[in-house]
Phi, psi and omega in degrees: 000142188263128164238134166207138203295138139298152179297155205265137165253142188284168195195161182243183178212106140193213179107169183265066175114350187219135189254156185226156198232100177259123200201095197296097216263125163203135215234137189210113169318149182241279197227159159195154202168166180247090196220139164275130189262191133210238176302335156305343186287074188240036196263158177258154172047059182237126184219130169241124187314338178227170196268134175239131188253125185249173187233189137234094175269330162203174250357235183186146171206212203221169159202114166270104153236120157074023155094008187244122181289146176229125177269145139307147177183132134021093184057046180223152187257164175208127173224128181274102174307149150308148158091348194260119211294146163185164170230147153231174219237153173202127183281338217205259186203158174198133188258123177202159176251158205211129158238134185252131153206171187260142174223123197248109155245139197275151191259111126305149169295138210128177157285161203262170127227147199258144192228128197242169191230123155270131170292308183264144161172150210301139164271149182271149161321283197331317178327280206305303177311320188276305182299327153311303199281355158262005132343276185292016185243012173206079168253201215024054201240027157334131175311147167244021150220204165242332184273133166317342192278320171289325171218009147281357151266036176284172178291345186266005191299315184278063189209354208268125198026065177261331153292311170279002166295329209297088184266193190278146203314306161320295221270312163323314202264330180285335186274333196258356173285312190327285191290018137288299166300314180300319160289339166306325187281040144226027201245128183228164191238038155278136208234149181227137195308122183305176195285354163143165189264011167245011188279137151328305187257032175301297160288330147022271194322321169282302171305334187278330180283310191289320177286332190318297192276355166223038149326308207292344188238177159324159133212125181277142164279022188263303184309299172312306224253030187237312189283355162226022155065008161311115193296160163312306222278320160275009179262351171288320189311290169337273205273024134263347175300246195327295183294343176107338195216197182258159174288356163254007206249295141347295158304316173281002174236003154304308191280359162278340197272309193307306155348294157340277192292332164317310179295312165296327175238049171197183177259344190285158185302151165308328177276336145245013178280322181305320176290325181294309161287011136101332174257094210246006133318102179279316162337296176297319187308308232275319161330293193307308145355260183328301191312311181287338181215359168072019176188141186309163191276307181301347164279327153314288188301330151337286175316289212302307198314317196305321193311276172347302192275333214266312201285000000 
C-alpha cells in the first residue's frame, strides 16, 4: 500500500469514556473533469496550492512523488496532496476524470490528531457512480490548460469559478458530501514517517491554516516564516512560488474572499463584516474591496441578495 502522511488536523475529544475525532473539513472545488491525456503528460517539478483526485479509467501513466513512481492503472482512484512537488509521465495514453479542489480548516481548541493518506487504491462501483453525478452538478468547470504551469500558481487562483460554484443549496450540499466521501476513501489511520525535516513545504500547511484562521488579526510574514523555521525572506521566495503572489498580497486576498462569504451567508453590517476580516477601517476594507471584485462591498451584497430572489 503507497501511504502518505497528511498534515496534522486539530480534533476535539470527548463524551464519557469514549472519544470522537471531530474536524471542521471544508473542500472547495476548483477545476473538474473528464480527460484524456498522452505522451505529452511530461511536466516535471509541479507543487499546487491544491489537492487533485483522479479516478483512472482507461490506459496507464505515472506520478513521482518524493522520488517514488506511482503506476496509474485502470479502476484505480489517486490523490496528489497540496504542497507536494511530483512530476508525470505517460508512455501512450491515459483517461481519467479528475477533481482539484482547496481544503480549509478551522482551528479548535484540543488535541492534534494526525490523518495520514494512502494515496493509491483500488476504485469501487460506487466510486464511478459518484464521480458521475459530480460531474453533472458541476459541469464546465475544466482545467483550462494541460500545462501545470499555465495555471496552477497564478495570483487568481483562489478566485477562479468562485462565481459558478455557488450552486443553489440542495445541489451544493449533494456536490460537497460527494467530494467529501471520495476524499475520505484515502484517509487511513496508519501511520508512516514524513519525507523528512528537510523537505520545504512541509510545514506549508501550518502556515495555510494559520492565515485561514486569524483574518481577524494582524499577520506579519515575520510570524509566518517563524512557523517553518525559515528566515521571511526565504520564506516569501517559497511562498509565491507555489501561491503565485507575496504572502501579503495573499493575505488580502483571503480577507477579501472571506468578506464574500460573509456577505452571502450571514446578516452582518459591512462594518462588521469589515472588522471580522481583520480590516476594520472601512475606507481601506471597502478600496481593497473594490481592487478585487470590481464593485463597492454594498454594491456586491446587492447583487447577490438580486441573484438570490431572481432564482
Amino acid at each position: 500500500m503507497n501511504i502518505f502522511v497528511a498534515r496534522k488536523y486539530k480534533c476535539k475529544i470527548h463524551g464519557m469514556g469514549a472519544s470522537s475525532f471531530e474536524c471542521d473539513l471544508s473542500l472547495q472545488l476548483l477545476y473538474a473533469g473528464f480527460y484524456r491525456v498522452g505522451t505529452w503528460w511530461n511536466y516535471d517539478n509541479v507543487i499546487s496550492p491544491f489537492s487533485r483526485l483522479y479516478l483512472i479509467t482507461k490506459g496507464s501513466g505515472a506520478v513521482y512523488i518524493h522520488k517514488r513512481k506511482y503506476e496509474l492503472r485502470p479502476n484505480q482512484l489517486f490523490l496528489i496532496p497540496k504542497f507536494v512537488a511530483h512530476r508525470y509521465e505517460c508512455d501512450d495514453f491515459m483517461e481519467h476524470y479528475y477533481i482539484c479542489f482547496f481544503d480549509k480548516r478551522r482551528e479548535e481548541t484540543g488535541c492534534r490528531e494526525q490523518l495520514d493518506f494512502n494515496l493509491q487504491l483500488p476504485s469501487k462501483p460506487i466510486d464511478y457512480v459518484l464521480m458521475e453525478r459530480y460531474m453533472e452538478l458541476n459541469p464546465h468547470k475544466s482545467l483550462p490548460a494541460t500545462d501545470p504551469r499555465k495555471y496552477d500558481n497564478k495570483r487568481n487562483i483562489h478566485f477562479v469559478n468562485m462565481e459558478k460554484n455557488r450552486l443553489d443549496y440542495p445541489r451544493h450540499i449533494e456536490s460537497n458530501g460527494i467530494l467529501l466521501q471520495l476524499f475520505s476513501r484515502f484517509i487511513t489511520s496508519v501511520r508512516v514517517p514524513s519525507p523528512g525535516v528537510n523537505y520545504p513545504y512541509e510545514k506549508f500547511d501550518v502556515v495555510m491554516n494559520y492565515i485561514h484562521n486569524n483574518l481577524n488579526v494582524h499577520i506579519s510574514v515575520a510570524d509566518l516564516a517563524e512557523l517553518m523555521y525559515v528566515t521571511p525572506d526565504h520564506f516569501s521566495r517559497l511562498f509565491k512560488k507555489i501561491q503565485g503572489v507575496n504572502p501579503c498580497e495573499y493575505i488580502q486576498l483571503k480577507r477579501v474572499e472571506k468578506a464574500q462569504t460573509l456577505m452571502f451567508t450571514s446578516q452582518m453590517t459591512i462594518k462588521e463584516i469589515a472588522s471580522a476580516v481583520g480590516l476594520p477601517n472601512l475606507s481601506q476594507f471597502s478600496r481593497l474591496f473594490s481592487k478585487h471584485t470590481n464593485h463597492a462591498p454594498r454594491e456586491y451584497r446587492a447583487m447577490q441578495f438580486k441573484e438570490l430572489v431572481n432564482k
